[in-house]
FIPA-255550 format. One record per residue: x, y, z of N, C-alpha, C in turn; residue in one letter. Coordinates in pm, whole numbers, plus 50000, padded with zeros to 5 digits. Layout:
N
XYZXYZXYZA;...
//
This chain:
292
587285244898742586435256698754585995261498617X;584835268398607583775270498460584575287098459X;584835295198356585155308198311584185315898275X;583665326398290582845335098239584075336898085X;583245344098002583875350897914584015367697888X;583985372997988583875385597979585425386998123X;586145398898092587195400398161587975412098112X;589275418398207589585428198206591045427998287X;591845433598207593125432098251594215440498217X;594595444098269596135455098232597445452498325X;598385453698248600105445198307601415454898235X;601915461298362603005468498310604155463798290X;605255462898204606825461398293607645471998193X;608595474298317609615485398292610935477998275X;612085487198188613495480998142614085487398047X;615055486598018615725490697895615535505097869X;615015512897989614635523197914613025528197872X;612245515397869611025514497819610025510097918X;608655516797929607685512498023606435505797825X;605915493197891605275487697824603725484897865X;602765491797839601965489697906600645478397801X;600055465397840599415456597763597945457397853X;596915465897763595625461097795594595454197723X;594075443397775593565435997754591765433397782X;590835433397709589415435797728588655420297659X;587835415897715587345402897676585955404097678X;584915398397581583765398397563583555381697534X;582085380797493581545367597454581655368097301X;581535353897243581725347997136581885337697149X;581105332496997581375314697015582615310796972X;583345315796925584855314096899585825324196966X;587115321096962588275327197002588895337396917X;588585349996919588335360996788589565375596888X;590655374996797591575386696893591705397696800X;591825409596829592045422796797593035426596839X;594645432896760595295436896845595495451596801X;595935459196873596385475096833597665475996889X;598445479496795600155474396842600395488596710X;601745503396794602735506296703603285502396641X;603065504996480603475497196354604805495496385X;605455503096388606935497796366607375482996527X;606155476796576606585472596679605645461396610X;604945459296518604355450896508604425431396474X;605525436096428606465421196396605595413296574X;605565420296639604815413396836603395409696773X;602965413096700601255411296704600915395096686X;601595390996606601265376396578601285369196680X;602485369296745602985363296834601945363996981X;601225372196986600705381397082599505370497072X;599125369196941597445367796860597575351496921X;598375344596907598695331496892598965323197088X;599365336197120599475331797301597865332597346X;597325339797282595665342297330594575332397333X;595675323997185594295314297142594825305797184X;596205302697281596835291197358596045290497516X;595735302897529594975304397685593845304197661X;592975307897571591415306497584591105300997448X;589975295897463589135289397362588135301597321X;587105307497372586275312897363586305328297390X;585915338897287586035353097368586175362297269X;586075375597256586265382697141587255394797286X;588465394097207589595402897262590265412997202X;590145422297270591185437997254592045435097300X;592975440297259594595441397311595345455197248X;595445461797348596315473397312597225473797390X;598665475497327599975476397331600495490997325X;601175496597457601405508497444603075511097492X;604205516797437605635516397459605675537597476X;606455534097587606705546597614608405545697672X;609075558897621610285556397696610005568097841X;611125556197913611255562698064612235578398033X;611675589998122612245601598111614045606098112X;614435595398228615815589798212616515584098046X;615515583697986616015572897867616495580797796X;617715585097765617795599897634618225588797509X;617705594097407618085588597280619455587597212X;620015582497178621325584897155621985588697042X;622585603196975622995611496911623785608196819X;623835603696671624455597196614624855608196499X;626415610496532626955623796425627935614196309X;627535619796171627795615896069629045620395991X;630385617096034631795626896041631895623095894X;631865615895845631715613595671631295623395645X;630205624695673629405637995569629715653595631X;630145654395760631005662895790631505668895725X;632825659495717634125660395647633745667695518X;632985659495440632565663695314631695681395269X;630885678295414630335695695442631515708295396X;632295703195510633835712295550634495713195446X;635235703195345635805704495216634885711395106X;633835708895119633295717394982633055732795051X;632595737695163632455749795230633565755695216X;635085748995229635575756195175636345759895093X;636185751494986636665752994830635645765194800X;634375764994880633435773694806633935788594865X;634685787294975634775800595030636595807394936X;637025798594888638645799394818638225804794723X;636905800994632636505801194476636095822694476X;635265817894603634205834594627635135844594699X;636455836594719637675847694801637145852594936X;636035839694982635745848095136636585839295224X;636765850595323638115848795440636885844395550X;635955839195570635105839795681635655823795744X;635785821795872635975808495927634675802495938X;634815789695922633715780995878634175772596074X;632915779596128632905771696248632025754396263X;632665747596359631865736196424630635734496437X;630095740996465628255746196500627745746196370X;628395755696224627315759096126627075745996051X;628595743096062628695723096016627465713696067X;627595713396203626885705196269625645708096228X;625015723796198623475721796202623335725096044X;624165716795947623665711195832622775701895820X;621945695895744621265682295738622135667895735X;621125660795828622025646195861623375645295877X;623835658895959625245656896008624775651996164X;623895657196207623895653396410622355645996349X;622275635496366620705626496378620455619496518X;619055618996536618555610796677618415597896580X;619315585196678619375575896644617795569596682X;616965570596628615175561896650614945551296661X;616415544896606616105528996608616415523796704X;615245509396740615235500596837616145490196855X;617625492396934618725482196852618235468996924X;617395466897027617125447997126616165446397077X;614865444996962613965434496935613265424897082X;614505418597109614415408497144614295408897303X;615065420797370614895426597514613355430997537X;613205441497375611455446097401610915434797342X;610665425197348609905415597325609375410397495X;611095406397539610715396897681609515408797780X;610145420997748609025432697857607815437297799X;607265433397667606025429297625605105419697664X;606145408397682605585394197681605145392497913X;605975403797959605905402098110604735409298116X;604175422498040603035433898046601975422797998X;602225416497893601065408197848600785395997952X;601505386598004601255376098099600365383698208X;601015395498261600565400198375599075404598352X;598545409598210597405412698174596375401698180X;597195391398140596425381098127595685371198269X;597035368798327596215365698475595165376298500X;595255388498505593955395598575592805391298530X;592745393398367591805383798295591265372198329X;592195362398312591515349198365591095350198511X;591665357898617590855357698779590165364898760X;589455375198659588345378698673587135370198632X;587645362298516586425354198461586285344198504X;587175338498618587125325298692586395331798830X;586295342098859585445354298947584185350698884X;583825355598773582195357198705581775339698722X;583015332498680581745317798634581715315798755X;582455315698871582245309299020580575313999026X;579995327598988579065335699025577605327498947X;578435326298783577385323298700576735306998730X;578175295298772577885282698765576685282298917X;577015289999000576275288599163574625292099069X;574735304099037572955300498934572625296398863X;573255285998751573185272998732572565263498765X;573665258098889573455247898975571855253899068X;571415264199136570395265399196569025264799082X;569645269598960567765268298887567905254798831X;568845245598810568615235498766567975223798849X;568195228199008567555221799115566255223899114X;565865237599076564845240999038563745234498943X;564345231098881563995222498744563695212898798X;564515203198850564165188498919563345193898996X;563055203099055562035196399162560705196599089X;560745208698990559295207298887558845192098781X;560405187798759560305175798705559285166698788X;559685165598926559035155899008557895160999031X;557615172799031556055173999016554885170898912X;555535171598801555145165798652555075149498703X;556275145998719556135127798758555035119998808X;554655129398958553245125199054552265125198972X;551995138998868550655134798760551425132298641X;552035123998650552215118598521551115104698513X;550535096698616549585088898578548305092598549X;547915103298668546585111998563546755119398483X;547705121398413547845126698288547645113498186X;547865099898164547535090698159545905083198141X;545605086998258544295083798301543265090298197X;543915105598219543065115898145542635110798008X;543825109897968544155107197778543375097297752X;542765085297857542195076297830540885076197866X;540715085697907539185089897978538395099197810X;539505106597812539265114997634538825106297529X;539765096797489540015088197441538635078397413X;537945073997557536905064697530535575077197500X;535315090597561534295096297497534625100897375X;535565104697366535425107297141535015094897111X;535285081797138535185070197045532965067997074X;533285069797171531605069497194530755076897125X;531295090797132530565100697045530455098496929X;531525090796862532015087396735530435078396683X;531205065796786529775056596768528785054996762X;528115063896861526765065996897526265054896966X;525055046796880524925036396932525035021396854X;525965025196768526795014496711527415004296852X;526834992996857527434980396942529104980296932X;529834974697023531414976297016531564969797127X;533224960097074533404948697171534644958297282X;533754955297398533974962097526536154963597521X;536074947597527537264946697539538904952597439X;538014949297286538734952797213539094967297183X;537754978397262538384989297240538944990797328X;539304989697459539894988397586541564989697545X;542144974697466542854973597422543394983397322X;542724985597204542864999697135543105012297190X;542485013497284542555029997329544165027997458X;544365014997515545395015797550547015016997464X;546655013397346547865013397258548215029697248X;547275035697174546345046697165547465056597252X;546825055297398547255061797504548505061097517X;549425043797497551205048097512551915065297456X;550925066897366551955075197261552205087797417X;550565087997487550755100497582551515097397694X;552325084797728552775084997839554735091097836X;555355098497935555925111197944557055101198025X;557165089798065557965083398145559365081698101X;559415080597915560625081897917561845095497862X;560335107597878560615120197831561135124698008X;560895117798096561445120198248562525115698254X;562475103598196564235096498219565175099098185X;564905105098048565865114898011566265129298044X;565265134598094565465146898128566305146598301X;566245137298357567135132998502568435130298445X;568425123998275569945120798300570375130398245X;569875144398178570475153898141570345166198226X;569925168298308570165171798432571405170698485X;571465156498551573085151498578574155153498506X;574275151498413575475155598294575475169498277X;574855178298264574405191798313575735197698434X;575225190198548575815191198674577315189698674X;577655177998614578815169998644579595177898505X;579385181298424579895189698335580645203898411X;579535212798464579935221698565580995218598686X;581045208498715581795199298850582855199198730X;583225194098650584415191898572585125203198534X;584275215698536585125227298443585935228798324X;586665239398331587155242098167586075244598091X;586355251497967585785251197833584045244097816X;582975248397901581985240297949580675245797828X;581125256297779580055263497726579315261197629X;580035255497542579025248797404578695233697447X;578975226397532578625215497563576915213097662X;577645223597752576175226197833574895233897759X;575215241397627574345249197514573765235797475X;574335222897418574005214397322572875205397469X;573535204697625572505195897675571375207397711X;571475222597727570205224697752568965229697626X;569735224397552568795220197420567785206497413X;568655198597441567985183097474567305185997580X;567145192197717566355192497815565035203297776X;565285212697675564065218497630563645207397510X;564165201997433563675191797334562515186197427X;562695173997541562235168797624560965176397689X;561005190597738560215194097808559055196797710X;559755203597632558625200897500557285192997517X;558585180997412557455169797420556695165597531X;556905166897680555875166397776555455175897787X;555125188297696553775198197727553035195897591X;553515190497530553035184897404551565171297412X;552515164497514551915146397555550405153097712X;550725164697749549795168197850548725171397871X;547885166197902546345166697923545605170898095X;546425174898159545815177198265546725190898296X;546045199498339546255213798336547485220298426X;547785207498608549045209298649550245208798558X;550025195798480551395191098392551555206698298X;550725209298241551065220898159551325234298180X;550895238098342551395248598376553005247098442X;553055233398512555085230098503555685235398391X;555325234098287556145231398151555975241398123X;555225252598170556035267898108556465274998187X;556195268998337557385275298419559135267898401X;559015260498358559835251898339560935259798224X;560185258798183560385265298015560925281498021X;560155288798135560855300998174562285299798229X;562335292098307563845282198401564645281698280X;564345273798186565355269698104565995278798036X;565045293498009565625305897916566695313297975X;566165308798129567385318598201568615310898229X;568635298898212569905291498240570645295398091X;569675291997980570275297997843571345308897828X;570895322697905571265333897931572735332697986X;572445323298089573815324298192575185314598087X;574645304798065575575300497984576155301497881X;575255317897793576095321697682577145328597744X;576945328297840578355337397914579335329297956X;579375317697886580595307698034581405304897853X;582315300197903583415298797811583135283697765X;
//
């Protein structure tokens, strides 16, 4: 199956205490281009993050924001510093022996000294919030890819219908492709006449001349190619995966081609194909800057 490149995805998981929430936003680009927004102190994840992205897609310009929240249950855990306590308490009251004050030095005034009671902030599992990053991010990611395997199902079906499109204009070009032929050689013998006037000229030999002449206008093998890039076209789409710069490079060669047969055209059907044709081809252009 062909991928759009545009997609949208968000994946929670809960644990430890921690809800992790990973959203994920995808655009077009000809390369695989990631953005992440990750809490610094959590960032040591970003690489790691950057590097799973460009393992799943080739093509895409991606947001990723990383968001950690603790669950309301989660209380932080209270880390009292009896060292420096201790040390509070002995000098408080040498200081109260020195100043002759009799006042008792309670528990409480201790405690709400500096860095005697601290909220412990630090993250002691790394490695726990890693695995419930890495479940928020997977989960983000499938949504992503079934959305853009959603869009190309959408984009390859109009594809496949204007490129049918195409062939059938091809084969209309084909039927006058001999009076287009004819024409060039009908042109061909009045310029040379006009040229001449009534300068004598061997019947046969310009015959021969103006047929050489005329190969250059014949379009037969600007058709043959354009059927087999058509097909490869098709069968590219039928193959899926990663289709997007490949099908860019053949519907280049199929405008190369159409070209040159509005180029080689002398009769006025052939040339009005070739810019409807040519309209066809802009819009398949369109659709396939969008496929991965």
């Amino acid at each position: 199956m062909v991928s759009s490149m545009t997609g949208y995805g968000i994946g929670e998981a809960k644990g430890d205490g921690h809800v992790v929430t990973v959203e994920i936003k995808g655009i077009n680009s000809r390369f695989c281009e990631v953005k992440t927004r990750i809490p610094r102190k959590f960032s040591i994840f970003e690489e790691k993050l950057n590097r799973k992205m460009k393992e799943k897609f080739s093509r895409g310009f991606f947001e990723i924001h990383v968001n950690y929240k603790e669950m309301e249950e989660n209380h932080k855990p209270l880390r009292i510093d009896k060292g420096l306590a201790m040390a509070y308490h002995k000098n408080l009251r040498d200081l109260a022996e020195m100043l002759n004050i009799k006042d008792e030095i309670s528990i409480m005034s201790i405690a709400a000294l500096p860095d005697v009671m601290v909220i412990d902030d630090e993250i002691e599992d790394l490695d726990a919030l890693w695995i419930l990053t890495k479940m928020a991010f997977y989960d983000a990611i499938k949504k992503v890819q079934s959305m853009r395997l959603d869009e190309g199902f959408v984009l390859k079906k109009d594809i496949v219908e204007r490129t049918e499109v195409l062939k059938s204009m091809m084969m209309v070009v084909q039927q006058w492709s001999t009076e287009n032929l004819i024409e060039y050689k009908n042109k061909l013998f009045d310029r040379i006449e006009a040229i001449l006037g009534d300068i004598p000229i061997n019947e046969d030999r310009m015959a021969t001349e103006v047929a050489i002449y005329a190969d250059k206008s014949d379009i037969t093998e600007e058709l043959v190619r354009l059927e087999s890039h058509f097909s490869m076209l098709l069968n590219t789409l039928d193959e899926g995966g990663p289709v997007g710069r490949k099908l860019d490079f053949l519907l280049q060669e199929i405008n190369r081609e159409v070209n040159t047969i509005g180029s080689k055209s002398h009769v006025s059907k052939i040339s009005q194909t070739v810019v409807e044709m040519k309209s066809e081809i802009e819009k398949i252009r369109e659709q396939i800057q969008n496929l991965e």
